[in-house]
C-alpha positions in Angstrom: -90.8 128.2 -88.3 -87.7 129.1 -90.4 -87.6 127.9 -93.7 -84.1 127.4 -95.7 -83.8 127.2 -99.1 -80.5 125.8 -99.5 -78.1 126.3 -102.4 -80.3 128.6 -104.9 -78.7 127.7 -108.2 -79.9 123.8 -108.5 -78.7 121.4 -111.4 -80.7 118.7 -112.1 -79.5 115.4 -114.4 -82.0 113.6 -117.1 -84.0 111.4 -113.9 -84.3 115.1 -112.5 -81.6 114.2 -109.2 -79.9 116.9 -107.9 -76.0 117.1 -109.5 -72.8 118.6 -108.6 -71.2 121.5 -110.6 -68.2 124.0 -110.9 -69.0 127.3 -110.1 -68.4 129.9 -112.5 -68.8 133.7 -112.9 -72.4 133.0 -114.4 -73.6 130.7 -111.2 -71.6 133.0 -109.3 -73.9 135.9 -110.4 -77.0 134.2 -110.4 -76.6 133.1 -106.9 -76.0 136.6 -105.4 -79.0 137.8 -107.7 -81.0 135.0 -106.0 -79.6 136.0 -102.6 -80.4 139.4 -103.0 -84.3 138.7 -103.8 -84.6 136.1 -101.0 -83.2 138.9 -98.6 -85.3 141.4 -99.3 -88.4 138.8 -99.1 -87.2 137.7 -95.5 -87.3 141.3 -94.6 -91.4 141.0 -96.1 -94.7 140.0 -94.7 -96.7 138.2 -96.7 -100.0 136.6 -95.4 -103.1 135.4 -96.5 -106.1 137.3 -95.4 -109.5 135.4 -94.3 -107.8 131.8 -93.7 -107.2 130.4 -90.9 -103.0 130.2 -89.9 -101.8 127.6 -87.3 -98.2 127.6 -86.5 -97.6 129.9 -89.7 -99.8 126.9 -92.0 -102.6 128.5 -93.8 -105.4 126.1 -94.1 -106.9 127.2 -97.4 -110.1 125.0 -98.0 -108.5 121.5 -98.3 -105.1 122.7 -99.0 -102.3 123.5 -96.4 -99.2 125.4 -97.0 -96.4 127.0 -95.1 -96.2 131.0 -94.9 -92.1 130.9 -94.1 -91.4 129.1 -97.4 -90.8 132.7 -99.2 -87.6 131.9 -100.8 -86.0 131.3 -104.3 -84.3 129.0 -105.9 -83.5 128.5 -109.6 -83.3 125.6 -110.9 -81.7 123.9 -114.5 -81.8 120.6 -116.3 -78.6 119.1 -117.8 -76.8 122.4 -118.3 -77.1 126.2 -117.6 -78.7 126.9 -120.8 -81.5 124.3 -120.2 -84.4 125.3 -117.6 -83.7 127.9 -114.8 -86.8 129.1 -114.0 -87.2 130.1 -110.1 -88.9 127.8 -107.8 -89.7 127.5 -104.3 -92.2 130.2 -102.4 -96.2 129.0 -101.5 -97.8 131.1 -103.7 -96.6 129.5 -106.9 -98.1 126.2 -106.2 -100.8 127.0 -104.0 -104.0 127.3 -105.0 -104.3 130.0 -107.6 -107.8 131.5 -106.1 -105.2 131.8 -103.0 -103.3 134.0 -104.9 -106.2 136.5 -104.3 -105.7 136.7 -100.9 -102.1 137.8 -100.6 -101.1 140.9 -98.8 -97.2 142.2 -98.7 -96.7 143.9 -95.9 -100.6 144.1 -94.9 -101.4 145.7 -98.2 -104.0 144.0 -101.0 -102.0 142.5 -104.0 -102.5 143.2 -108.1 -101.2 140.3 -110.6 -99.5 141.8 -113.6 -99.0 138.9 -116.2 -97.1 139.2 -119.6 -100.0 137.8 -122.3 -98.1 135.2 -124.6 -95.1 134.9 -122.9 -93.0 132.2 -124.9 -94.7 133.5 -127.9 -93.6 136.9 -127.5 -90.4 135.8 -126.5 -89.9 133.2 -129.6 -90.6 136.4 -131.7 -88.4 138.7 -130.4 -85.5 135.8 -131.5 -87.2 135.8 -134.9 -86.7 139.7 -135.2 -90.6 139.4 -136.0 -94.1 140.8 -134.6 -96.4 139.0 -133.2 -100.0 140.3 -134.4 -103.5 139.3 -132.5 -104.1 136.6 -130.6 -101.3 133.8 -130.3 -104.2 131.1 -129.8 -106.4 132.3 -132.6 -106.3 129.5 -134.8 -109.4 128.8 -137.2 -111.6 125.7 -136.2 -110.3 125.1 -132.8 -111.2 126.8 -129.2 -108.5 129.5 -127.7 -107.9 126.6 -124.8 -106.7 124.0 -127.4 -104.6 126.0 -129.1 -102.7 127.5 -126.5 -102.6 124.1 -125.0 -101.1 122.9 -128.4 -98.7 125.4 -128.6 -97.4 125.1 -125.4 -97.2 121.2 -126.9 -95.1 122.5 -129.7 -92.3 123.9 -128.0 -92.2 121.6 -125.5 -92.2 118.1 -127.8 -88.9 116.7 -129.2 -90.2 115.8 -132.2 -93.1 116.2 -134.4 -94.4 112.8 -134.0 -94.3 113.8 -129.6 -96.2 116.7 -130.5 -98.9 114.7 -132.8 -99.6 112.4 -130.0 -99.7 114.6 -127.1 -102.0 116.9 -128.8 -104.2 113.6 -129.8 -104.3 112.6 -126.2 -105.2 116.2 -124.8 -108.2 116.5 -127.7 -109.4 113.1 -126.2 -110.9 109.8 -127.9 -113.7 111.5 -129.7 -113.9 109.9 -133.6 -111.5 111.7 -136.1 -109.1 113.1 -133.5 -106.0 112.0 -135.5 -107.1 114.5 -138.2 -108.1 116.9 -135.6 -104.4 117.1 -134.3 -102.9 117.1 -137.7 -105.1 119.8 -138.4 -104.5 121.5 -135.0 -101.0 121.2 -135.5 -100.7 122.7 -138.8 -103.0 125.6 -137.9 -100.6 126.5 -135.2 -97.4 126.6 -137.8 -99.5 128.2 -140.4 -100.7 130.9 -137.7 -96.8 131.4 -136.3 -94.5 131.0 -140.1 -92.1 133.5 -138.4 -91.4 131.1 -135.5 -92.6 127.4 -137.1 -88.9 126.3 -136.9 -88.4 126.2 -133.5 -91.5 123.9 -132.9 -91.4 120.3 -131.9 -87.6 121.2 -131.3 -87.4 120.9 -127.3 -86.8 125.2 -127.2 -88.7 124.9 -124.5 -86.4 124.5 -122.1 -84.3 126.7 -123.5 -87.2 129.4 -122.9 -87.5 128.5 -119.7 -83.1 129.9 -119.0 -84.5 133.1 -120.7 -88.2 134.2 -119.0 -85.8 133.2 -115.6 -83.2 135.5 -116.4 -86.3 138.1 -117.3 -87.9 137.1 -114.6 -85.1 138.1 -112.0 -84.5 141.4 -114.0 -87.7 142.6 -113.0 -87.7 141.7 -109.4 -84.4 143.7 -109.1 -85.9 146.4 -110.9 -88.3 146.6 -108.7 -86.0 146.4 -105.8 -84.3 148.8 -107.0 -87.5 151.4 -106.7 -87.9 149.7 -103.3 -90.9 147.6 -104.6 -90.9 144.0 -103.1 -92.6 141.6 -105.1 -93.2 137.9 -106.0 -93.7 135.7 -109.1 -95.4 132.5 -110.9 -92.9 132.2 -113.6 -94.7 134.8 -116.1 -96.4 137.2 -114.0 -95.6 139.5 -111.0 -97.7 139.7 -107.7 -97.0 143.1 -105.7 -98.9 145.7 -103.9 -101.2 147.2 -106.0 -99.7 151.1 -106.1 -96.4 150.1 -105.4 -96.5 147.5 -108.4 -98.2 149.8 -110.8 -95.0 152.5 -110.3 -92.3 149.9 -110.1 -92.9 148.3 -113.5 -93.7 152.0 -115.1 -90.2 153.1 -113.4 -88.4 150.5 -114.1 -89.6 149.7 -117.8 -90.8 146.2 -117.6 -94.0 146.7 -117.8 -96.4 144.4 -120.0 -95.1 144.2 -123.8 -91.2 145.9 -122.9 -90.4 141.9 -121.7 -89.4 140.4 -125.1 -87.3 143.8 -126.0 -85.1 143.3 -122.8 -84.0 140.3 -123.5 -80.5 139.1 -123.4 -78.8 136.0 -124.9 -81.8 134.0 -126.6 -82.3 130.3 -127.4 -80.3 129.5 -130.7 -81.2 129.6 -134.1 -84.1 127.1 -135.4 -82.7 124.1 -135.3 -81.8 122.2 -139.0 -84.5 118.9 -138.4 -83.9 115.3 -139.8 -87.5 114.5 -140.7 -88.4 110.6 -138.9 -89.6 108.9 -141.0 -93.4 108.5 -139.5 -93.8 111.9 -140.1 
C-alpha cells in the first residue's frame, strides 16, 4: 500500500475547502522543507509492536489505521500567516496510548513534549518570563484552566471566550460567575500576555509552532535522527532523540528563544458592547 500525500503546502478558505494559490519563495521553501522530511520518513520503518497488522492496517483495540500514511503536509487557513501546523501521518490521530507502541526502525520510542507551548511562545513575543505553572490559577483545577486558556487564544472576542468557557464548566448553578471569574484569573495570572487573549492569535500561533516544529525535525535530520511529531512534541528513538535535541539545541525550554517572525503586536480591541 503506497500512500501519497499530495501537494504539502495546503490553503484552506473560511468553510475550510481546499483553495488555489501563487507560489512564492516562502511556499516554495516550505514545500522542499516538507519534501525533505517526508523523504527521509519513506526511507523509515515505523510499526506498532503487539497489534495485530493486516495489509499494513494496525488493528489497535477498536480503532484501525494505516502504517503507509507517514507523510506531511502543512496546512493554512485564509493566508500564510494564519494556521500551518503539519498534518497527515497515523500517529497524530491515532489513539494516544498507541503512541506507546511506536518503534522507528525496530527501536522503542521516547516522547519529548515542550510544557506550555503557546504560553511560552506568547511570552517570548512579550519579551517576558513566564514563571510556574501556566494553569495555576487560584480556585479552579489545572484541567480548567488550561482548558480556558487554550479558550482564550483561540476566541474572537471576549464575549466567545465567556461562553465557551461557560459551556466547558457545564450547567452546574453559578457558572456564569464561575467563567467570569475563570476568565479573569487567567488575565490576572498572564498581565504580560492579557492582550493577545480573545483576539483569534491563535491561529497565528499555530504559522509559528509549525515553522518550530519543522526546525527541529531538520535539526534532527541533520544529526541523522529521524523523527515524528503531534504538533508540540517530538516522538523518536529513545538515544537517538535524547542526542539529537541536545546537538541540535532544541531541546525542551530553547523553543520559544528560536523563534522567527512572531504573531503581531496585541491587537488595539473595540470593546462590544455586552462585555
Amino acid at each position: 500500500m503506497a500512500y501519497d500525500p499530495g501537494e504539502v503546502i495546503r490553503l484552506r478558505n473560511a468553510d475550510r475547502k481546499l483553495v488555489d494559490y501563487r507560489d512564492t519563495a516562502d511556499t516554495e521553501h516550505m514545500r522542499r522543507e516538507i519534501h525533505q522530511i517526508n523523504e527521509a520518513l519513506r526511507a523509515t520503518r515505523i510499526d506498532v509492536t503487539g497489534y495485530p497488522v493486516i495489509h499494513e492496517i494496525v488493528h489497535f483495540e477498536d480503532v484501525q489505521f494505516p502504517l503507509p500514511q507517514k507523510l506531511y503536509h502543512r496546512s493554512f487557513m485564509h493566508s500564510f500567516s494564519l494556521g500551518g501546523r503539519i498534518y497527515g501521518p497515523f500517529w497524530q490521530w491515532a489513539p494516544s496510548q498507541a503512541r506507546e507502541f511506536l518503534t522507528i526502525n525496530d527501536e522503542g520510542t521516547d516522547d519529548r513534549d515542550w510544557r506550555h507551548f503557546h504560553p511560552t511562545l506568547l511570552y517570548a513575543q512579550a519579551n517576558a518570563t513566564l514563571r510556574g505553572d501556566a494553569y495555576d490559577v487560584a480556585g479552579f483545577s489545572r484541567e480548567d484552566a488550561k482548558r480556558a486558556f487554550a479558550i482564550l487564544i483561540n476566541a474572537r472576542c471576549k464575549r466567545d471566550a465567556l461562553s465557551a468557557i461557560r459551556e466547558h464548566l457545564g450547567l452546574e448553578r453559578g457558572v456564569g460567575e464561575r467563567a467570569r471569574a475563570l476568565y479573569e484569573g487567567i488575565k490576572q495570572r498572564h498581565a504580560p500576555i492579557a492582550s493577545w487573549f480573545a483576539s483569534n492569535v491563535g491561529v497565528r500561533l499555530q504559522r509559528l509552532d509549525g515553522d518550530l516544529i519543522v526546525r527541529v525535525h531538520l535539526r534532527l535530520l541533520h544529526e541523522g535522527v529521524c523523527a515524528l511529531s503531534v504538533h508540540d512534541s517530538v516522538i523518536g528513538n529513545v538515544l537517538a532523540l535524547k542526542v539529537g535535541l541536545s546537538l541540535s539545541g532544541c531541546g525542551h525550554g530553547k523553543v520559544a528563544s528560536a523563534n522567527q517572525g512572531g504573531v503581531g503586536p496585541p491587537p488595539t480591541r473595540q470593546v462590544h458592547p455586552s462585555e
